[in-house]
C-alpha positions in Angstrom: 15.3 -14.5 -16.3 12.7 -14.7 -14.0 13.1 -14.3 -9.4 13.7 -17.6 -7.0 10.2 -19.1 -7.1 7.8 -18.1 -4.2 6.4 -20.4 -2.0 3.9 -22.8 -2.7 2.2 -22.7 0.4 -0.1 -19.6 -0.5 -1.3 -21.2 -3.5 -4.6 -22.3 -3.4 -6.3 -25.0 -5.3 -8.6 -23.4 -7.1 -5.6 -21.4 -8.6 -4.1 -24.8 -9.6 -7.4 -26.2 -11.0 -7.2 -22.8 -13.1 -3.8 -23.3 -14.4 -4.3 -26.9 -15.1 -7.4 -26.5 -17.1 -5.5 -24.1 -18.7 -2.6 -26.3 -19.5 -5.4 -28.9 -20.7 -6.2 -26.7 -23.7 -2.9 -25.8 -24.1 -1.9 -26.3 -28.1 1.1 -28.7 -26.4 -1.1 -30.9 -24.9 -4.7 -30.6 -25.9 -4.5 -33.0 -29.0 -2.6 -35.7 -27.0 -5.5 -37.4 -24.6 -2.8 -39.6 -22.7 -1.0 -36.5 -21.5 -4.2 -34.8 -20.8 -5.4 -37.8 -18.8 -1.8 -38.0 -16.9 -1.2 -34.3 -16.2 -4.9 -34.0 -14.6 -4.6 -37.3 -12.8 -1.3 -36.4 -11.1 -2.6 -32.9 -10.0 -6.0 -34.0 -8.8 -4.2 -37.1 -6.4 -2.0 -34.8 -5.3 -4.7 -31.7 -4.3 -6.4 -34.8 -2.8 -3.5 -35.4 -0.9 -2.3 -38.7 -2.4 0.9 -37.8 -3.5 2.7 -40.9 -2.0 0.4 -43.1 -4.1 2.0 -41.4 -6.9 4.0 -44.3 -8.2 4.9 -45.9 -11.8 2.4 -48.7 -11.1 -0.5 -46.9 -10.0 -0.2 -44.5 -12.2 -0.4 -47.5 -15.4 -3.2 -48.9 -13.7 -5.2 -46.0 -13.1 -4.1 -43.7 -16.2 -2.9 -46.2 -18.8 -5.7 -49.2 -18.1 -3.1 -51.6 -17.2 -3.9 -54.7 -15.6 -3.1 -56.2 -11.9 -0.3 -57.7 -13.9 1.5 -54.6 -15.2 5.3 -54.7 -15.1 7.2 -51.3 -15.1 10.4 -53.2 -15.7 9.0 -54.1 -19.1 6.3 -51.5 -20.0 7.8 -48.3 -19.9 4.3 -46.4 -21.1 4.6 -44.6 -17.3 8.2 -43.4 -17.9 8.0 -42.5 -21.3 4.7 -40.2 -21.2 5.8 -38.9 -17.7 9.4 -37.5 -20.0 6.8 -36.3 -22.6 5.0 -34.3 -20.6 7.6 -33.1 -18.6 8.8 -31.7 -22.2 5.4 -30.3 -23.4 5.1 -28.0 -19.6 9.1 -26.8 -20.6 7.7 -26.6 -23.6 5.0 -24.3 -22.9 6.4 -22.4 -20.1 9.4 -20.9 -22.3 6.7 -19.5 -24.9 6.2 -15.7 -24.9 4.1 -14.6 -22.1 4.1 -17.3 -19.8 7.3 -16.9 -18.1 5.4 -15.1 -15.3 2.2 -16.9 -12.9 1.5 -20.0 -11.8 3.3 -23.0 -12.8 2.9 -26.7 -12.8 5.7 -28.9 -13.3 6.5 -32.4 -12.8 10.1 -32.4 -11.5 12.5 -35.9 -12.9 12.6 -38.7 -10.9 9.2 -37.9 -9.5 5.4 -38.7 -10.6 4.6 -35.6 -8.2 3.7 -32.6 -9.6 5.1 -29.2 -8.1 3.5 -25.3 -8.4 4.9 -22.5 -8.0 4.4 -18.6 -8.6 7.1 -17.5 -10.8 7.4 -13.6 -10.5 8.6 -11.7 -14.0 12.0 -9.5 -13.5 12.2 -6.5 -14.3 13.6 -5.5 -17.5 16.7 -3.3 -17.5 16.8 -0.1 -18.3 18.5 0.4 -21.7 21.3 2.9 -21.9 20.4 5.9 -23.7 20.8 5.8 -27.8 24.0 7.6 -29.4 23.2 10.3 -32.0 22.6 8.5 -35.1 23.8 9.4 -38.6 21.5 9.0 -41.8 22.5 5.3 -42.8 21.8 4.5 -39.8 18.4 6.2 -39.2 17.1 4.5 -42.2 18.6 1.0 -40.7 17.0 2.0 -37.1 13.4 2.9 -39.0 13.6 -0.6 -41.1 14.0 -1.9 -38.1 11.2 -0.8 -36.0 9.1 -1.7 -39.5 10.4 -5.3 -38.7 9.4 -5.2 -35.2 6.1 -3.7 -35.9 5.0 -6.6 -38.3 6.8 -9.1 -36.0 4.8 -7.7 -33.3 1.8 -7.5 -35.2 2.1 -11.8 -36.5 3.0 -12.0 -32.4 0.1 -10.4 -31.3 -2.3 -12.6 -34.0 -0.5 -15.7 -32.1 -1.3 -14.9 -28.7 -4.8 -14.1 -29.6 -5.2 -17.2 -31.0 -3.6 -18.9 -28.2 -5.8 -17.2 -25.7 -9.3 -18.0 -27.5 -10.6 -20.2 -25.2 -10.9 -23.5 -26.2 -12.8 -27.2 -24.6 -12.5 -29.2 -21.8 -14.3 -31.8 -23.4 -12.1 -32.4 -26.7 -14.8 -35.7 -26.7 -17.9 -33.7 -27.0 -17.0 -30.4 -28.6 -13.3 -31.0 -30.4 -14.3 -31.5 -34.3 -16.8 -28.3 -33.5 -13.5 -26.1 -33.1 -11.9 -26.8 -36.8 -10.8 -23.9 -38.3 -12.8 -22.2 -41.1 -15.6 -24.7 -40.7 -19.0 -23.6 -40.0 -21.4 -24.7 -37.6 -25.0 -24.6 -37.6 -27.1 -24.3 -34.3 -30.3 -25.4 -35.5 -33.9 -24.6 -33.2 -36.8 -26.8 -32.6 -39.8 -25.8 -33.9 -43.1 -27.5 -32.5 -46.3 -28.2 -34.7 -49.4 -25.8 -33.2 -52.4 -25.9 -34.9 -54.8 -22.3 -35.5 -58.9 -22.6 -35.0 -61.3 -19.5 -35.6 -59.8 -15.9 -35.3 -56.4 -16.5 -33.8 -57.0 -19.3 -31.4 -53.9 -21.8 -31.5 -53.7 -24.8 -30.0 -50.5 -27.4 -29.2 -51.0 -30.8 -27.8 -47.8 -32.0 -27.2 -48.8 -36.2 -28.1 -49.4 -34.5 -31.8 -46.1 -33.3 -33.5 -46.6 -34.4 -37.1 -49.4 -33.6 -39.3 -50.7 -37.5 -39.6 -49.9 -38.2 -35.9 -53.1 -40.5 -35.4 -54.3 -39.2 -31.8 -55.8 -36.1 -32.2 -59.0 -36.7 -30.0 -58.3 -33.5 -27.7 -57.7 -31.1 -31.0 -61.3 -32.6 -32.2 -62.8 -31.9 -29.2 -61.5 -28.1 -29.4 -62.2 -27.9 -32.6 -65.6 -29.1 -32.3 -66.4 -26.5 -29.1 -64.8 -23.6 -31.8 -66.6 -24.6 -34.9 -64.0 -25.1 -37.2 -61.5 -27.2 -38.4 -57.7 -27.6 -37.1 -55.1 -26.1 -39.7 -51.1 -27.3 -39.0 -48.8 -24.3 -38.1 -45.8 -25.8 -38.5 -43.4 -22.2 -38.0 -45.4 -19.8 -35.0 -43.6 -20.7 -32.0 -40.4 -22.3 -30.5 -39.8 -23.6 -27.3 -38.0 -21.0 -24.3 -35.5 -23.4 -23.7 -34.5 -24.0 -27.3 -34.4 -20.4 -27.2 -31.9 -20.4 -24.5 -30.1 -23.5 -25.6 -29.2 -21.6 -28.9 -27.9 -18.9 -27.6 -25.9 -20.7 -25.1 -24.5 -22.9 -27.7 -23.8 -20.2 -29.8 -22.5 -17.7 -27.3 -19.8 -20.9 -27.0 -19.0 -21.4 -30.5 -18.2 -17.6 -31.2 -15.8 -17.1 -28.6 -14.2 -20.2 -29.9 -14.3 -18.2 -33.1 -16.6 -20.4 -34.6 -18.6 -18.9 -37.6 -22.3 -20.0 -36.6 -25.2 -20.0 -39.0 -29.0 -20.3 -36.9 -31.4 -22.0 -38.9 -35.0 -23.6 -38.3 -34.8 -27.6 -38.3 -37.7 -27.7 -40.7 -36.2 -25.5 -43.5 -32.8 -28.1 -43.0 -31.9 -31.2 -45.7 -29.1 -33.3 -46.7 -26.9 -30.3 -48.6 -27.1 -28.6 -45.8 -24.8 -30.6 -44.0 -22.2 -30.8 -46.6 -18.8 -29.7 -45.2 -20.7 -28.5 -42.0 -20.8 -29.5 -38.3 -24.5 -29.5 -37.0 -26.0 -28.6 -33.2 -29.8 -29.0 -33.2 -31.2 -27.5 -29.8 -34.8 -29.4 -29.8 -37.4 -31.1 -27.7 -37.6 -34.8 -28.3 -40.9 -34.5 -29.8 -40.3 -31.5 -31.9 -39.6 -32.7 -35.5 -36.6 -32.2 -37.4 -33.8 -33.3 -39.6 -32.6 -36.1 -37.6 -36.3 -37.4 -37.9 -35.4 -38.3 -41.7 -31.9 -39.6 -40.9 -30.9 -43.3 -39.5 -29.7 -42.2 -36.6 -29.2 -44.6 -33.5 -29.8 -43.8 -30.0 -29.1 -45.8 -27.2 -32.1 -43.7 -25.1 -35.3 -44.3 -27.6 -37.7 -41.8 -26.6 -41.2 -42.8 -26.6 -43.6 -39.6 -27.0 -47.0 -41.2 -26.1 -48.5 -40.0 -22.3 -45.6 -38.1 -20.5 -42.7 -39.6 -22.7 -40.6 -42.2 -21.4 -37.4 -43.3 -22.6 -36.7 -46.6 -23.1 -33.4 -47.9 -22.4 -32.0 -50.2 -24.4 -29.0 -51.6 -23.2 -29.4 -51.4 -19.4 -27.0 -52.0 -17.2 -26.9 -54.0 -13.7 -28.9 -51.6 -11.7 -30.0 -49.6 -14.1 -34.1 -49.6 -14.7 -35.3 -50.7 -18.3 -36.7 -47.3 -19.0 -36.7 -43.3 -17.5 -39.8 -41.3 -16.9 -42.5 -44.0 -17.5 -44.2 -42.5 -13.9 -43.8 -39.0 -14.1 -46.7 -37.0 -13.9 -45.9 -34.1 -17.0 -48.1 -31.4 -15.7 -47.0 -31.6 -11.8 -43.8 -33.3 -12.3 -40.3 -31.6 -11.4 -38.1 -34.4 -12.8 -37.3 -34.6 -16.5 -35.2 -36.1 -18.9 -32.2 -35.0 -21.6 -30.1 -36.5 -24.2 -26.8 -35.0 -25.4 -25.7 -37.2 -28.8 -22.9 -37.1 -30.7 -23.3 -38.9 -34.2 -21.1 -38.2 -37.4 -22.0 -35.9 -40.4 -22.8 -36.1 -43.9 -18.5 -36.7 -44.0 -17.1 -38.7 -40.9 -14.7 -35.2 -40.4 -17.7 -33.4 -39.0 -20.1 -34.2 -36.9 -23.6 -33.6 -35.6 -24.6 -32.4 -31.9 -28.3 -33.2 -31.0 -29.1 -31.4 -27.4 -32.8 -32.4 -26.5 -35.0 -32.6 -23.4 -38.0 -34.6 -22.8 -40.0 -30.6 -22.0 -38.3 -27.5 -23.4 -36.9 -26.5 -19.8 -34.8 -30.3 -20.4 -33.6 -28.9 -23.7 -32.1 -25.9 -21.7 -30.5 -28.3 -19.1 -29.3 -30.5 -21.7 -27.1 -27.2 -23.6 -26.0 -25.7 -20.4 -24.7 -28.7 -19.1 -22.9 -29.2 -22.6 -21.0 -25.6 -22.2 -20.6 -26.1 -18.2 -17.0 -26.0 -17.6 -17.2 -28.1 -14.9 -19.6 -30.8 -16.2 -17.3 -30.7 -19.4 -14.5 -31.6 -17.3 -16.0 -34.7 -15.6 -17.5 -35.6 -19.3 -14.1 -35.8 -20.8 -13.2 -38.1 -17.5 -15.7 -40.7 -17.9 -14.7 -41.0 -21.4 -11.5 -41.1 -21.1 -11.8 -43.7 -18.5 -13.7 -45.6 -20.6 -12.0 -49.5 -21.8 -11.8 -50.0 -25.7 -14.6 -52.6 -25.1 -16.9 -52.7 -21.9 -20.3 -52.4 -20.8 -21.3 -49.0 -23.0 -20.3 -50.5 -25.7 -17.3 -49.9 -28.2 -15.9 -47.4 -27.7 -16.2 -44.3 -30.4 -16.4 -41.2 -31.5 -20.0 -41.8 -30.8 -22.0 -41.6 -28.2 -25.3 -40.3 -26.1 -25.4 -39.1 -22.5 -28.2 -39.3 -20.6 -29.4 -36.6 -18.1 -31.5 -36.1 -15.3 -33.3 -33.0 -14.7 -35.2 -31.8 -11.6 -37.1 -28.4 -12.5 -40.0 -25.7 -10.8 -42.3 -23.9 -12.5 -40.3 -25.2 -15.9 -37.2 -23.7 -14.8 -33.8 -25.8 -14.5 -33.2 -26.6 -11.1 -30.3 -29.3 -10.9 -29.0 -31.3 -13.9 -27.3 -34.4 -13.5 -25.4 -37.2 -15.4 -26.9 -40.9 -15.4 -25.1 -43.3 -17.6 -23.7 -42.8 -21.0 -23.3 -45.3 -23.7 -21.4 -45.5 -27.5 -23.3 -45.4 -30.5 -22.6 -47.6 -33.8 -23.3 -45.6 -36.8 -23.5 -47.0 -40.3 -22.0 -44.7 -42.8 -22.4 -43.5 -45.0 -25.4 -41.9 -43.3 -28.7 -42.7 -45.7 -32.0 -40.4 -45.8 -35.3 -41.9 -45.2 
């Protein structure tokens, strides 16, 4: 039993925002991206304060990708997820320890949804036990043994219900399986030692037969002896941060993470794995060996431009081709999403054009909010259209503005979706 609701008027919304994003990841609805895409739609227009828009055929048009010629009196894809989800939030609201809070419902007959703050009642006082004989002390202590493991397998389900999941089941979703590990794989960049402890890194060299290697000569020469690879001294501070943020993420999904440098990575490593590599774009690593596509192609000679290669109306042919790498304070980043070693897992490449990119590039992958406009875009996304087919796969591109190699501001640019030949094939 719970009190008359309390008025909505003192409910903010941020507090909605809270309980919807909670609602998002709720194990009702966070599998079903129609009633994700419709319960955040109809809160959003009606915080924005177009509630009265809120009708069957703007909501097919704007949620469901129905054309100008939709027909509610024929398509009933409005009406019948609207009942669904009316069901799931019933659904949700009558399990144990949610019967008190915030709300959000979407009453029958209506496309609006209400909140309210539902206040617990108090439980009763029970009346005072009678004196009990033996038989039915040993009944009365079975019992509590019941209730004890009952309370125990309750208390396992609500702490798996309130590990916090992903508001981008696009990005992050095959990363939360249960029981299957992920590994959050570093960067490491090629440095080359000279005399007693002198090393160098010149950031257009990154493999050991990379051709233009005049300054490193030119050191070399001024030292008096030869250039030696170091493939395993140093990583980058941003990958450094990137894998702990991406890490920090995983666990408190309780997701069993395994760090490992990229060099010391092959093929049976990704068997029955998911993969996050946190790397510059010119550090090598495992995806250097794999046929992976991107739809950003990264070009590591001068600064590092990135060439685009399906450009849009209004969208320049390539990103970065101007900027000055030692004074500039705009960089690049790729998020990309391709599929693993089995099409069940996947693998997560986070990279920046300069380390402090990388960084940008995994907190904007873990940023609630960012996650949450992600999963729109997506979502909003038409089976065919100008990014291409839509998939599972796909890469983001980033702009970052930075000082002094620190993240400033990180912001999204376009997106496109990837088509990945499987199985995937080893150089």
């Amino acid at each position: 039993m719970t009190s008359p609701m309390l008025g909505s008027a003192g409910v903010s919304a941020q507090a909605v925002r809270l309980e919807l994003a909670r609602l998002l990841e709720s194990r009702e609805i966070r599998n079903s991206p129609q009633l994700r895409k419709l319960l955040e739609f109809l809160v959003e227009e009606t915080l924005a304060g177009r509630a009265e828009s809120l009708k069957e055929y703007s909501v097919g048009l704007s949620v469901f990708q129905r054309g100008a010629d939709f027909d509610p009196r024929h398509d009933s894809i409005v009406r019948v997820q609207a009942s669904t989800l009316r069901k799931k939030l019933e659904a949700h609201y009558t399990q144990p320890g949610t019967s008190g809070g915030l709300q959000i419902r979407i009453p029958r007959g209506s496309y609006v949804p209400e909140w309210d703050v539902i206040e617990p009642a108090l439980a009763s006082t029970p009346p005072p036990p009678a004196p009990a004989t033996r038989r039915a002390w040993l009944w009365a202590a079975a019992g509590v043994a019941a209730g004890a493991g009952a309370m125990a397998g309750g208390m396992a389900w609500w702490q798996r219900e309130q590990t916090p999941q992903t508001l981008a089941p696009a990005l992050w979703g095959t990363f939360l399986q249960p029981q299957v590990e992920t590994i959050v794989s570093f960067g490491a960049p090629l440095f080359f030692i000279m005399g007693n402890g002198v090393y160098v890194r010149d950031v257009r060299v990154n493999r050991k037969g990379d051709g233009d290697r005049e300054q490193l000569e030119k050191i070399s020469q001024s030292i008096g002896d030869a250039p030696r690879p170091q493939e395993d001294v140093y990583t980058g501070i941003g990958e450094t941060v990137g894998v702990h943020l991406v890490s920090d993420y995983l666990r408190a999904r309780q997701v069993t993470t395994k760090l490992a440098n990229s060099h010391y990575l092959g093929p049976p490593d990704l068997s029955g794995r998911n993969l996050v590599i946190v790397s510059s774009m010119r550090f090598q690593t495992l995806l250097d060996s794999l046929r992976l596509p991107h739809a950003f192609e990264f070009n590591p000679a001068n600064t590092g431009s990135l060439r685009n290669l399906r450009p849009l109306p209004g969208e320049p042919a390539s990103y970065g081709e101007n900027d000055g790498l030692a004074r500039s304070s705009t960089s690049y980043a790729r998020i990309t999403l391709w599929p693993s070693a089995s099409p069940e897992h996947r693998i997560l490449s986070l990279s920046g054009r300069e380390t402090w990119a990388t960084q940008a590039a995994a907190q904007y992958a873990v940023d609630p909010a960012e996650q949450r406009a992600l999963e729109s875009r997506l979502m909003s996304d038409p089976p065919q259209g100008p990014r291409g087919t839509k998939s599972p796969y796909f890469e983001i591109l980033l702009k970052v503005q930075g000082k002094n190699n620190r993240v400033q501001q990180t912001s999204y640019l376009t997106h496109r979706y990837l088509e990945v030949p499987l199985p995937l094939r080893f150089w």
